[in-house]
C-alpha positions in Angstrom: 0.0 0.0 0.0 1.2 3.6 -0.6 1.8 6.5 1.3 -1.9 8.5 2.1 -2.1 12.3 1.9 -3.4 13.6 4.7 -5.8 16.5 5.3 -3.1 18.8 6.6 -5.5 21.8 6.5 -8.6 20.0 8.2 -9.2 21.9 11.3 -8.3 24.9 10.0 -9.2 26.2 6.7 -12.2 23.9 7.0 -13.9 21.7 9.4 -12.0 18.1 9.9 -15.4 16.4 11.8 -16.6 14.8 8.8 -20.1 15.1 9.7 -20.2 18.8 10.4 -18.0 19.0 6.9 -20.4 17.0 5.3 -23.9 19.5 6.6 -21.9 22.6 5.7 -20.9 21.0 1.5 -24.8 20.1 1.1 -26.1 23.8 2.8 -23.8 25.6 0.0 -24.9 23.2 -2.6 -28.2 23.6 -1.9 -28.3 27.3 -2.0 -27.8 27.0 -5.6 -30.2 27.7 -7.7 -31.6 24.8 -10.6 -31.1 27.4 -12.9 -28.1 29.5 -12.8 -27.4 32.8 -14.3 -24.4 33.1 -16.6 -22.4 36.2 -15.7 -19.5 36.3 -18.0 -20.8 36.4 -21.0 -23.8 37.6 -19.0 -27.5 37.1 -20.1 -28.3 33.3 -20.0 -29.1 30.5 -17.7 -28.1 27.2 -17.7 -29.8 24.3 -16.1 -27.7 22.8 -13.0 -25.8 20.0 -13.8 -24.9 20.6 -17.2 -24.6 18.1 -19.8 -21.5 17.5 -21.1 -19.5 20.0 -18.4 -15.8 18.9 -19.0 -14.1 21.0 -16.6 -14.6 23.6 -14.0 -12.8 26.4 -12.6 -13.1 27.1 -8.5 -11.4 28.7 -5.7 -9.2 27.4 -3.0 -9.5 29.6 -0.6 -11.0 28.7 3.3 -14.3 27.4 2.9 -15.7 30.1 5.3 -14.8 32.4 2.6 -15.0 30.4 -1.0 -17.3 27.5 0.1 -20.3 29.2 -1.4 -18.7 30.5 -4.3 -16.9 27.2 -5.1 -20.0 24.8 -5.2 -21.9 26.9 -7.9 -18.8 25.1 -10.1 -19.5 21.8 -8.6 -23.5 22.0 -9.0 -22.6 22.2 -13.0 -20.6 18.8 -13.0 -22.7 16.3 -14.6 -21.6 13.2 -12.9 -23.0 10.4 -14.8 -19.6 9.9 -17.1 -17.3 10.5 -14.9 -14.5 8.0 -14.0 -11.1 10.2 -13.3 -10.6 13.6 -11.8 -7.4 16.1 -12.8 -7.0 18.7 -10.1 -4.6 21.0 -11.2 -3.9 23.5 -8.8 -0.9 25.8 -8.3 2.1 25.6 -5.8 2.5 28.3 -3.4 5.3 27.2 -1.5 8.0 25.2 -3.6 9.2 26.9 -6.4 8.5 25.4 -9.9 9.3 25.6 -13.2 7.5 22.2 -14.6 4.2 20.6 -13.4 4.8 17.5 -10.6 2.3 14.5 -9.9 1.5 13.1 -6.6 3.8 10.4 -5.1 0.7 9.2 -3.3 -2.1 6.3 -3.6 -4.8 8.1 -1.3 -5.9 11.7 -0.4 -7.3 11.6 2.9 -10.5 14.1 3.3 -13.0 14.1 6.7 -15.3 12.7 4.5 -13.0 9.5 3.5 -10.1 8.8 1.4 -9.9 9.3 -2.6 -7.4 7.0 -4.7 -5.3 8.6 -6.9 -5.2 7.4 -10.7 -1.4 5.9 -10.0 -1.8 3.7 -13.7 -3.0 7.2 -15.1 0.3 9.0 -13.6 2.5 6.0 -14.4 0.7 6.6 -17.9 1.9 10.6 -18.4 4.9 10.1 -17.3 6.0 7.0 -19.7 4.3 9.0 -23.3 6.8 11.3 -25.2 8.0 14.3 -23.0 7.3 12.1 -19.9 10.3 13.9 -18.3 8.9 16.8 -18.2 6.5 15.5 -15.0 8.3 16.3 -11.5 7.0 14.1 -8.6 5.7 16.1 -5.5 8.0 15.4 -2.3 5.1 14.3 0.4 6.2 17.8 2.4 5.2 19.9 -0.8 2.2 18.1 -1.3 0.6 18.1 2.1 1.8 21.8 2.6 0.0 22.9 -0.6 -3.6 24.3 -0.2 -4.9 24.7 -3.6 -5.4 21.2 -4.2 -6.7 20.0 -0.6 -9.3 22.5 -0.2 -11.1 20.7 -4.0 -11.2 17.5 -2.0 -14.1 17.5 0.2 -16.5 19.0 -2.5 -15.1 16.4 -5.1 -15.9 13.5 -2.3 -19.8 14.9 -1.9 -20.0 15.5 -5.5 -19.0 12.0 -6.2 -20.0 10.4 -2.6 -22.6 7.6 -4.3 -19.8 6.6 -7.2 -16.6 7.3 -5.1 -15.3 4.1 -4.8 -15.1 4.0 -8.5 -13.6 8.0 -8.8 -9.5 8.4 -9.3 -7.8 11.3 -8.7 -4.5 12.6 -11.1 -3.3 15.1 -8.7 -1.3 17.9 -10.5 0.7 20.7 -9.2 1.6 23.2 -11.5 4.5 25.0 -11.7 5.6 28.9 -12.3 5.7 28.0 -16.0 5.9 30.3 -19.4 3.4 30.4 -22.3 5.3 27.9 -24.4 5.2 25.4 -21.1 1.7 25.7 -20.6 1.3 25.0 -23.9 2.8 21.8 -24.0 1.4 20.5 -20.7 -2.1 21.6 -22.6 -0.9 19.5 -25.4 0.0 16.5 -23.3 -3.2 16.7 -21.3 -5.6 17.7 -23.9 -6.7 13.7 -25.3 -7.5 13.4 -21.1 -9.6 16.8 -21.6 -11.2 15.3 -25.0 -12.4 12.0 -23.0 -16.0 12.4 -21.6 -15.1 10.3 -18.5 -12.7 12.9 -17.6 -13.4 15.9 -15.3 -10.7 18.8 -15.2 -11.0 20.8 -11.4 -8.8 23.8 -12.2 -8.3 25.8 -8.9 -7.4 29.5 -8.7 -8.4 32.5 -6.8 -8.3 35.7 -8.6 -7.5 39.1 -7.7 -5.5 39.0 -4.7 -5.8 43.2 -3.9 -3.8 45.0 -0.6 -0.6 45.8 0.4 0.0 42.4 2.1 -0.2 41.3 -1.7 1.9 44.1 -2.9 -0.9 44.8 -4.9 -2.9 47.8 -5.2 -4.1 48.6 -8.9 -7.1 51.3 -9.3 -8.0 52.5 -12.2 -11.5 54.4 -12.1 -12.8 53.7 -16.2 -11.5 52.6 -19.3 -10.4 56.3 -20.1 -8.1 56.8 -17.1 -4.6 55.3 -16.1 -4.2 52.9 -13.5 -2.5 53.8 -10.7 -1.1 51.8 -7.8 -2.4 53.4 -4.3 -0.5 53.4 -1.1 -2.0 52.5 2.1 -0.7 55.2 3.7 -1.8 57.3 1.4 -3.8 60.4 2.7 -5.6 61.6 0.0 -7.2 58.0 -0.7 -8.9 56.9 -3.5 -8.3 59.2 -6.5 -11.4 58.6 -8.3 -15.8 58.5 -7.1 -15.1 54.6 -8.1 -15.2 52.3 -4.8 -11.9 50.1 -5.0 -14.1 47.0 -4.9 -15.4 48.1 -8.0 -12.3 48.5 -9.8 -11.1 45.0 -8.4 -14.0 44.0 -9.6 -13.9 45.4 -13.2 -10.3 43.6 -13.2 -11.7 40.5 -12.0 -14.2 39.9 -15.1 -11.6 41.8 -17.7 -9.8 38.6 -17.2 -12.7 36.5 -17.0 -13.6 37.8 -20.5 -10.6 36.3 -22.1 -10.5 33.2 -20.4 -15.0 32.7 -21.5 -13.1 33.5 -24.8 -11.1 30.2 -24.9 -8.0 32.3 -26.1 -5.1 31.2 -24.4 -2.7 33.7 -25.6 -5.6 36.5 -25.2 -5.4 35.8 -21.6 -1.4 35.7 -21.4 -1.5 38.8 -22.9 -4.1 40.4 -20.4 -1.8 39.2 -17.4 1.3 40.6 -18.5 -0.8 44.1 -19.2 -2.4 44.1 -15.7 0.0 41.8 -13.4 -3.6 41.0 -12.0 -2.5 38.5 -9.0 -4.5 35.5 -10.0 -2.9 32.5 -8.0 -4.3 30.1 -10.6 -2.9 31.8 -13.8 -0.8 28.9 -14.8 -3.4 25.9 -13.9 -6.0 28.3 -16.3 -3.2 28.7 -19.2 -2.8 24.9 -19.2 -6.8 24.4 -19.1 -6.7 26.6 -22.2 -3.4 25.7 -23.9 -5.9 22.2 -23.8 -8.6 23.3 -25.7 -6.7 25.1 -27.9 -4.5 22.0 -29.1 -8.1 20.0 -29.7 -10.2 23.2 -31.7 -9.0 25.3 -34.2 -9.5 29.3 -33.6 -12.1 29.9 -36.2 -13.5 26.9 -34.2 -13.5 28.8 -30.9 -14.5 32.1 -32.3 -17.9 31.2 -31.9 -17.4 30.7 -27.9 -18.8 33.6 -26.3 -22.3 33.1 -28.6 -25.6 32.6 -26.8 -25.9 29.2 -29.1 -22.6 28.0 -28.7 -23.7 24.2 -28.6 -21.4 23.3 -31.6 -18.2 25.0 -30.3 -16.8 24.8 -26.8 -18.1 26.8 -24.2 -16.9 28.1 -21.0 -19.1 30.2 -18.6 -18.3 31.6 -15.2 -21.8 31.7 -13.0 -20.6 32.9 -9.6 -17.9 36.1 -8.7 -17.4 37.2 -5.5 -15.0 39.1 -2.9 -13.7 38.0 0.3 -14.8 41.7 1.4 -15.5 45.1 0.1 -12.7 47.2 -0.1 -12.8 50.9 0.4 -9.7 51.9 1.5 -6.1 51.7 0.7 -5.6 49.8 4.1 -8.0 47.1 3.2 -7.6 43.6 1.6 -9.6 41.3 -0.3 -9.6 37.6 -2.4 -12.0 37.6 -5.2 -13.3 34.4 -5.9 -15.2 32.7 -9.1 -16.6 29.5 -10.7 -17.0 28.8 -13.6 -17.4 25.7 -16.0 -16.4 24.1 -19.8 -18.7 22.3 -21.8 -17.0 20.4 -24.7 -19.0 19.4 -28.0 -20.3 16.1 -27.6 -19.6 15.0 -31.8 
């Protein structure tokens, strides 16, 4: 038997009594609605689960704070298909410059354990560019967050199959356009395969001094500025800071419901906007770029985009409101991918 994960953060970014864990998953899943709005592109609904969701994008942050947020993704997972789950999440504390695999045969969550795919890792690592996987010491794995904190809303979403469910745990690294787009390339047959689900974990905007990051910038027209929190003329502009976060926030989201990988590269080097999960999203896109073509994918953002891939975001929100230069905030958002089924 292999070496178990454990739930290093249980206890403190979230509840480790399973049954308490288990009351507080279902309360935020059931406060979504059957029928979610679309927010970016804005306008439609779609009907919770949705058929043929491939992937979904959701935060990492304590469940306190992104629980609600994160189980608007998970409410558009249909499960019926699904065999194997890819968390890819990024590394916060070991520096990296490739992505690494887990070492591990079981995750350990309150709720239970969850194997992990070790045929499916054994599989990545043995095609052509094979080398190019690092394997996660047990220290960096258990001391990373961004992948733990999917866990227990993977278990509920799965509880009545989970014996059948395999993890591919994936920790990507700090890596550059061309990386992300061969990681993309290696993982994109996975991404094709209905019985496949992709969890891609990031927080975005990550706004304060404690961040080193203070962008404002009131409207389209005007320069962005960085503010200091000591500043004592305060905001420069009638446009609450949350706003302008906020206006950030779904800039980015824009490119990424766009399915243009090098769109949204380009918008991160313009803005620095400190979104944890940057890399885990290039890679998600670098994927669906290697399987459609771009006059393919121009038809994305369309209200009928059955016959091209489509990715929505239906929940955005902020840790907290910020109105001063002193404040801080995590801004949080879900969204999910539906592939064509032909």
């Amino acid at each position: 038997m292999g070496r178990v994960r454990e739930a290093t953060h249980a206890g403190s970014w979230y509840s480790d009594d399973g049954a308490q864990l288990d009351r507080e998953l279902q309360s935020w899943l059931d406060d979504v609605p059957g029928y979610v709005r679309e927010i970016e592109p804005e306008g439609a609904h779609c009907q919770a689960p949705v058929p043929g969701a491939r992937a979904i994008i959701g935060p990492h942050a304590g469940l306190s704070y992104s629980g609600a947020t994160a189980a608007y993704a998970y409410r558009c997972i249909d499960t019926s298909k699904v065999r194997r789950v890819f968390l890819l999440g990024p590394s916060h504390h070991v520096y990296l410059e490739k992505c690494a695999l887990s070492g591990c045969s079981e995750y350990q969550t309150p709720l239970g354990n969850i194997q992990v795919d070790r045929e499916t890792i054994d599989e990545l690592r043995s095609k052509p560019g094979g080398d190019a996987w690092q394997t996660m010491s047990i220290a960096a794995d258990e001391d990373e967050h961004s992948l733990e904190m999917h866990l227990p809303f993977i278990y509920k979403t799965f509880e009545s199959t989970i014996d059948r469910i395999r993890l591919v745990p994936i920790m990507v690294g700090n890596l550059r356009f061309a990386k992300e787009q061969m990681y993309g390339e290696m993982l994109a047959p996975y991404l094709a395969n209905e019985e496949n689900l992709f969890v891609i974990s990031s927080d975005f905007c990550h706004w304060g001094s404690r961040f080193r990051f203070t962008l404002y910038k009131e409207s389209e027209n005007t320069r962005a500025v960085q503010l200091a929190a000591r500043s004592r003329t305060g905001v420069p502009g009638e446009l609450p800071i949350w706003k302008s976060i906020e206006n950030l926030d779904w800039a980015g989201m824009r490119e990424i419901a766009r399915l243009d990988h090098r769109a949204f590269s380009q918008y991160l080097e313009e803005t620095d906007n400190t979104i944890c999960g940057r890399h885990p999203i290039g890679v998600l896109l670098a994927s669906v770029n290697a399987l459609y073509s771009r006059n393919q994918l121009d038809g994305a953002l369309a209200a009928s985009a059955a016959d091209s891939p489509r990715l929505r975001f239906v929940k955005y929100d902020q840790s907290s409101k910020v109105h001063s230069p002193k404040d801080s905030s995590v801004s949080y958002a879900s969204a999910y991918l539906c592939l064509p089924t032909h």
